[in-house]
DRENDO-1510 file (C-alpha; in Angstrom, 1 decimal, always signed):
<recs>
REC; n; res; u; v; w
REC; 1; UNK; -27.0; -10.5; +11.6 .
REC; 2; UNK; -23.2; -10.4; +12.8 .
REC; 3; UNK; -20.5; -8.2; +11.4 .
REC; 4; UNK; -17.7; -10.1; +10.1 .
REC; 5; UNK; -14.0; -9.1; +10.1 .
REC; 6; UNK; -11.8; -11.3; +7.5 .
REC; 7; UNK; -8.4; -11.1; +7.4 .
REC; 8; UNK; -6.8; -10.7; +3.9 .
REC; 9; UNK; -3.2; -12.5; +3.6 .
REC; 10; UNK; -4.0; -16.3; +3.8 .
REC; 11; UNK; -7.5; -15.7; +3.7 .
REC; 12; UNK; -9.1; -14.0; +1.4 .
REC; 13; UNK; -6.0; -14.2; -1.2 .
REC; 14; UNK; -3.0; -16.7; -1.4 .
REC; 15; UNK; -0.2; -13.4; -1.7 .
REC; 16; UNK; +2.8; -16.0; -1.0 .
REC; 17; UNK; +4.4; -15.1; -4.0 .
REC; 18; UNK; +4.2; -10.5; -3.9 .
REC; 19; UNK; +4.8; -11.0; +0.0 .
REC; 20; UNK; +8.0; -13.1; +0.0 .
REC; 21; UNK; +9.6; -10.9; -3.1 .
REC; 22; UNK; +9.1; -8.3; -1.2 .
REC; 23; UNK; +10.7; -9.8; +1.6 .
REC; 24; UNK; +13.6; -10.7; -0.4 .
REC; 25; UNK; +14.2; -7.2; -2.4 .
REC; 26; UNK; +14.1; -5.3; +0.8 .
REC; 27; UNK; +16.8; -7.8; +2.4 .
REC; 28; UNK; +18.7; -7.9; -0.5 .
REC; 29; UNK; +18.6; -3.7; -0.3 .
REC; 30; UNK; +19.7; -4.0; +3.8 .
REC; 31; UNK; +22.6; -6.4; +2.7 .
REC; 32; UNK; +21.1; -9.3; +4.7 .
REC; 33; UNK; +21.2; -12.9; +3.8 .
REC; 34; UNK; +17.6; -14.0; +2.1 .
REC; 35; UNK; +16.2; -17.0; +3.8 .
REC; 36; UNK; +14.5; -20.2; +2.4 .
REC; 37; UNK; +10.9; -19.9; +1.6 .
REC; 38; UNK; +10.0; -21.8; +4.2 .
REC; 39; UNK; +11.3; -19.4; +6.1 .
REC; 40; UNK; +9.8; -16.6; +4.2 .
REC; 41; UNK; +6.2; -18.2; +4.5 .
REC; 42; UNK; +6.5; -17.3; +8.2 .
REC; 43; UNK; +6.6; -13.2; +7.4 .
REC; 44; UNK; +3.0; -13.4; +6.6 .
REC; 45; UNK; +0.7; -12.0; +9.0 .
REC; 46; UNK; +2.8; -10.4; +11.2 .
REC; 47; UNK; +3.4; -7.1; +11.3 .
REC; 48; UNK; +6.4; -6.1; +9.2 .
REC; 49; UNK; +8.4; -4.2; +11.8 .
REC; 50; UNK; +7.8; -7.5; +14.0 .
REC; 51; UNK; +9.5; -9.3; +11.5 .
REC; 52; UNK; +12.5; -7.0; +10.6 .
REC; 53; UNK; +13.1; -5.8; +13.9 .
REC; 54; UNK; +14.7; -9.0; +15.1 .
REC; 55; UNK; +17.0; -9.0; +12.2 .
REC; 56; UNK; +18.3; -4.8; +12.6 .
REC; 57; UNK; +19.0; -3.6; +15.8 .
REC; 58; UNK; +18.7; +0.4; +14.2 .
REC; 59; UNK; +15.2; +1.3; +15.0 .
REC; 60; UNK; +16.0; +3.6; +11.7 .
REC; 61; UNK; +17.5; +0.3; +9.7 .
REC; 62; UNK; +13.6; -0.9; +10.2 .
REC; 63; UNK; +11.8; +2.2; +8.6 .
REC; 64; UNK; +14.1; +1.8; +5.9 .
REC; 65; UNK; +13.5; -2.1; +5.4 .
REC; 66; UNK; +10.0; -1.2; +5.6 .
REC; 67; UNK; +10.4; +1.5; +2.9 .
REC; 68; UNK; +11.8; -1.2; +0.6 .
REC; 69; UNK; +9.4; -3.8; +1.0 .
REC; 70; UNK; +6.8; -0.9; +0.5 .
REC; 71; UNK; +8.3; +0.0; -2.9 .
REC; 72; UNK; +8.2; -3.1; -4.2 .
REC; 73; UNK; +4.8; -3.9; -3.5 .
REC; 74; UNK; +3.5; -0.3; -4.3 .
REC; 75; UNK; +5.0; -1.4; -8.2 .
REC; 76; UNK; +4.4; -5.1; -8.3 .
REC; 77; UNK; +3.6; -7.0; -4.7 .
REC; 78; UNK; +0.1; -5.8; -4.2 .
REC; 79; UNK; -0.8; -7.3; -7.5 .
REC; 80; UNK; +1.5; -10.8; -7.3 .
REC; 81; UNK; -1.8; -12.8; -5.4 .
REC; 82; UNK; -4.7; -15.6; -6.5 .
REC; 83; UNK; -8.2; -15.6; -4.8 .
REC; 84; UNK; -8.8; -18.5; -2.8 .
REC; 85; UNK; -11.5; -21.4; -5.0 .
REC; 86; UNK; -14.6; -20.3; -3.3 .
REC; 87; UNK; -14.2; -17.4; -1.0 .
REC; 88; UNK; -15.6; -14.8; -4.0 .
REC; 89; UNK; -19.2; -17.0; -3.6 .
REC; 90; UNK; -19.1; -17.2; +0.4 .
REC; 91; UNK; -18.5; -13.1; +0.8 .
REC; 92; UNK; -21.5; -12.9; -1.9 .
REC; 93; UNK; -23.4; -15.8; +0.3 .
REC; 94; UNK; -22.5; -13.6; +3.6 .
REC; 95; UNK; -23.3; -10.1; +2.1 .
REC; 96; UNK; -26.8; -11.8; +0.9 .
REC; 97; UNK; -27.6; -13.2; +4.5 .
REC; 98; UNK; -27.5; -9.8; +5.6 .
REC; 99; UNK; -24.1; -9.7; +7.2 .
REC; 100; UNK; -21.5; -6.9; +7.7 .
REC; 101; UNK; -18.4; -7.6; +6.1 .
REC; 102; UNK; -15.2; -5.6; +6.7 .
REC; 103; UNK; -11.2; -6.8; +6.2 .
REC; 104; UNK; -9.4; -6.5; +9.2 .
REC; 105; UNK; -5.2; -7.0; +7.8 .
REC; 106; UNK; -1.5; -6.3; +9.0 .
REC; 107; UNK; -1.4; -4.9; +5.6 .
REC; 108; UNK; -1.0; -1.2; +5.5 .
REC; 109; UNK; -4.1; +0.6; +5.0 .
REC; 110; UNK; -3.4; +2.5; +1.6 .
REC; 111; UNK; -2.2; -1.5; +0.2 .
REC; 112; UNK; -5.0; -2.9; +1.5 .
REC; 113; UNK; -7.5; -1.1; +0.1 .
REC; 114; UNK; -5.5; -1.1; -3.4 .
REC; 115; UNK; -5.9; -5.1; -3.0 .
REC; 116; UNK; -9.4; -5.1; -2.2 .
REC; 117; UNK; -10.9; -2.6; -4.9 .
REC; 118; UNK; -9.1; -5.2; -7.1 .
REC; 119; UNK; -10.9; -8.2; -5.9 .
REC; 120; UNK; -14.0; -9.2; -8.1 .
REC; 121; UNK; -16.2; -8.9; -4.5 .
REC; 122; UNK; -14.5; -6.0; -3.1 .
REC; 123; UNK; -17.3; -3.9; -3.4 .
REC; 124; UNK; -19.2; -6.1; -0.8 .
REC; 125; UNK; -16.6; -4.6; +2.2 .
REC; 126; UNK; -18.1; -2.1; +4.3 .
REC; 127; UNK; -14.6; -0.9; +5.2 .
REC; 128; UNK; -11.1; -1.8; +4.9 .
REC; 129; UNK; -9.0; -2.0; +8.3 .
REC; 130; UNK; -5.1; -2.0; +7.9 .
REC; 131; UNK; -2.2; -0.9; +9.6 .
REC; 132; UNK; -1.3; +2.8; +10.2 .
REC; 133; UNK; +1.9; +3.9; +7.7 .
REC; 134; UNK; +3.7; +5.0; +11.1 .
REC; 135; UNK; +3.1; +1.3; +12.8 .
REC; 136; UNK; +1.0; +2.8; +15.8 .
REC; 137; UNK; -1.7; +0.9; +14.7 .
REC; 138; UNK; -0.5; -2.7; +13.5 .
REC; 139; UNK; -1.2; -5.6; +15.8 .
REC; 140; UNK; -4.1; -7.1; +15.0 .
REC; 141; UNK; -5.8; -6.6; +18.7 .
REC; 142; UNK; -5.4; -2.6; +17.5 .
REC; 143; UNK; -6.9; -3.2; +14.2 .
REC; 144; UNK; -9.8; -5.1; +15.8 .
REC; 145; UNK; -10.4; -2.5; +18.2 .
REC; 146; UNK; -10.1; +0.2; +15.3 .
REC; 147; UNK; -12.4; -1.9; +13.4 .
REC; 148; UNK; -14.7; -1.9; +16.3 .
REC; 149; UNK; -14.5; +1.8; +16.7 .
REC; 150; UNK; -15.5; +2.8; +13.2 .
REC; 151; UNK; -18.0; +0.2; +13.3 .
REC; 152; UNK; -19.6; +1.3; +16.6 .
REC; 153; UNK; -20.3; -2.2; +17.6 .
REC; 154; UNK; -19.8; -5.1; +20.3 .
REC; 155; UNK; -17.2; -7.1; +20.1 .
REC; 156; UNK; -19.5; -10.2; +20.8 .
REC; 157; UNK; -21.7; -9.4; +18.2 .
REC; 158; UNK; -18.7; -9.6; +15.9 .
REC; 159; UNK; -16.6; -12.8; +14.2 .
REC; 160; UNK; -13.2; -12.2; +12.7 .
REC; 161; UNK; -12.3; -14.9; +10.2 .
REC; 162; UNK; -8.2; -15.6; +9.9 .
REC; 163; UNK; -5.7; -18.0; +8.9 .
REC; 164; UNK; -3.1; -17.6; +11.9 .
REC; 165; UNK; -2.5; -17.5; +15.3 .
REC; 166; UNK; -2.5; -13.4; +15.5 .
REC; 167; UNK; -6.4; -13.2; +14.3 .
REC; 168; UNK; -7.5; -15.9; +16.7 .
REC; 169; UNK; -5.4; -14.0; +19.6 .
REC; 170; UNK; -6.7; -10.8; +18.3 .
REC; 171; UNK; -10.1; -12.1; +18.5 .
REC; 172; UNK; -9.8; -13.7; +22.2 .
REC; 173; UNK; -8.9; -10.5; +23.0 .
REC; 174; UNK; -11.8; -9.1; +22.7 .
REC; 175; UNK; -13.8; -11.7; +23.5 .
REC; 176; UNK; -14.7; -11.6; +20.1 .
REC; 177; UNK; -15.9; -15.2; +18.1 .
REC; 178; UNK; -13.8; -16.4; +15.6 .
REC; 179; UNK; -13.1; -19.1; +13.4 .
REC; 180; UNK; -9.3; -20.5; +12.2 .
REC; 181; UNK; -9.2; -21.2; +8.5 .
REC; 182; UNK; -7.4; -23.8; +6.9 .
REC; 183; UNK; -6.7; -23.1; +3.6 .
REC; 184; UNK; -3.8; -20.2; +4.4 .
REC; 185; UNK; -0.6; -20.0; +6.4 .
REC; 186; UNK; -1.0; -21.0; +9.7 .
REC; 187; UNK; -1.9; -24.5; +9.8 .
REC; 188; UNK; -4.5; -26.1; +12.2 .
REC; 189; UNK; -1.8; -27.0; +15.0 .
REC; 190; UNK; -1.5; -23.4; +15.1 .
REC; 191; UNK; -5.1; -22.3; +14.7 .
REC; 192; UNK; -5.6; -24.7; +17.6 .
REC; 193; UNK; -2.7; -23.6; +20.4 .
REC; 194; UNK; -3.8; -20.2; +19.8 .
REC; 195; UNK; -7.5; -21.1; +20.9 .
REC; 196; UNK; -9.6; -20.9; +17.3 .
REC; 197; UNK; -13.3; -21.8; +18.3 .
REC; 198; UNK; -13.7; -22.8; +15.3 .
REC; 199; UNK; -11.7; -23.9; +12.1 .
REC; 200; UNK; -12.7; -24.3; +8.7 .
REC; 201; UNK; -11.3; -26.4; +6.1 .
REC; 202; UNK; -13.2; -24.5; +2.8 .
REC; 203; UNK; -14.5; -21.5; +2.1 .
REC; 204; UNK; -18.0; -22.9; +1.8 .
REC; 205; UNK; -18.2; -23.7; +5.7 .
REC; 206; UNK; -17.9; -20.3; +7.1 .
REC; 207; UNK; -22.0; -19.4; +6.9 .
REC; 208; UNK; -22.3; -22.8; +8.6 .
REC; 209; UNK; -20.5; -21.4; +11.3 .
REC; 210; UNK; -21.4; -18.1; +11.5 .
REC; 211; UNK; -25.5; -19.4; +11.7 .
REC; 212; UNK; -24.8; -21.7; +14.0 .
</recs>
């Protein structure tokens, strides 16, 4: 059986909303101008410092936008999501087969562990794989190979399982099989430039793909 790393934002839960308020209340508290949501759709999955660092040129200016996105969600962001209709029954279906599940996020590790001991199949997670508070780990090639590492395992006997263009980079990285899912942020045009060997349009497809 593989072991199978699944992203979180976009993937496993639809955290638009506690993402983007975040967003907002730590721009608001730097004095910059909040973009549309359209715009503000585009912050997840990246790493945050990606995101603000373009927008503050004080390396210190970006710990401290950090620190207020971080306080919003430690008090009301981590909780603002929805589980994707169906992904609950495929991590059972998965966990059944006799797969190894993990989450593999931009998310900081402390929030994304929060999130998941939360979600009605948390418990099936071997581990939870986020972001290091400082940023040295963050990009999702470095939380793959962390994941790897604490797994002891291949990367080709691996899939990671994402909704943008930084999981299936991450992936192809390490040579590692993956699969582009539909239902999140990225979009298929996206999931497609970025080299997804797969995509998946519902929840129900991924131990299709993963047997195939």
């Amino acid at each position: 059986m593989a072991t199978v790393f699944f992203d979180m934002d976009g993937t496993l839960i639809d955290s638009a909303v506690g993402i983007t308020r975040c967003v907002e209340h730590a721009l608001v508290k730097m004095g910059l101008p909040v973009p549309p949501q359209s715009e503000l759709r585009r912050w997840i999955g990246p790493a945050l410092r990606t995101s603000f660092g373009p927008l503050l040129d004080d390396p210190q200016d970006v710990e401290q936008a950090v620190l207020h996105y971080r306080d919003r969600f430690e008090s009301d962001g981590w909780a603002e999501h929805e589980v994707y209709a169906g992904i609950g029954e495929t991590i059972e279906a998965l966990h059944a087969a006799g797969h190894r599940l993990a989450v593999v996020t931009a998310k900081n590790e402390p929030h994304a562990r929060k999130i998941a001991a939360h979600l009605p199949f948390g418990h099936r997670f071997d581990d939870i794989v986020g972001a290091t508070l400082d940023g040295r780990i963050s990009h999702k090639d470095q939380l793959i190979a962390e994941a790897l590492r604490r797994f002891d395992v291949a990367a080709g006997e691996c899939w990671m399982i994402g909704d943008r263009r930084m999981d299936i980079e991450g992936a192809r990285h390490h040579g590692m099989r993956n699969v582009g899912v539909l239902w999140g942020f990225g979009g298929e045009a996206e999931l497609r430039e970025a080299g997804a060997l797969h995509l998946a349009a519902a929840p129900g497809e991924l131990q299709g793909l993963l047997a195939a």
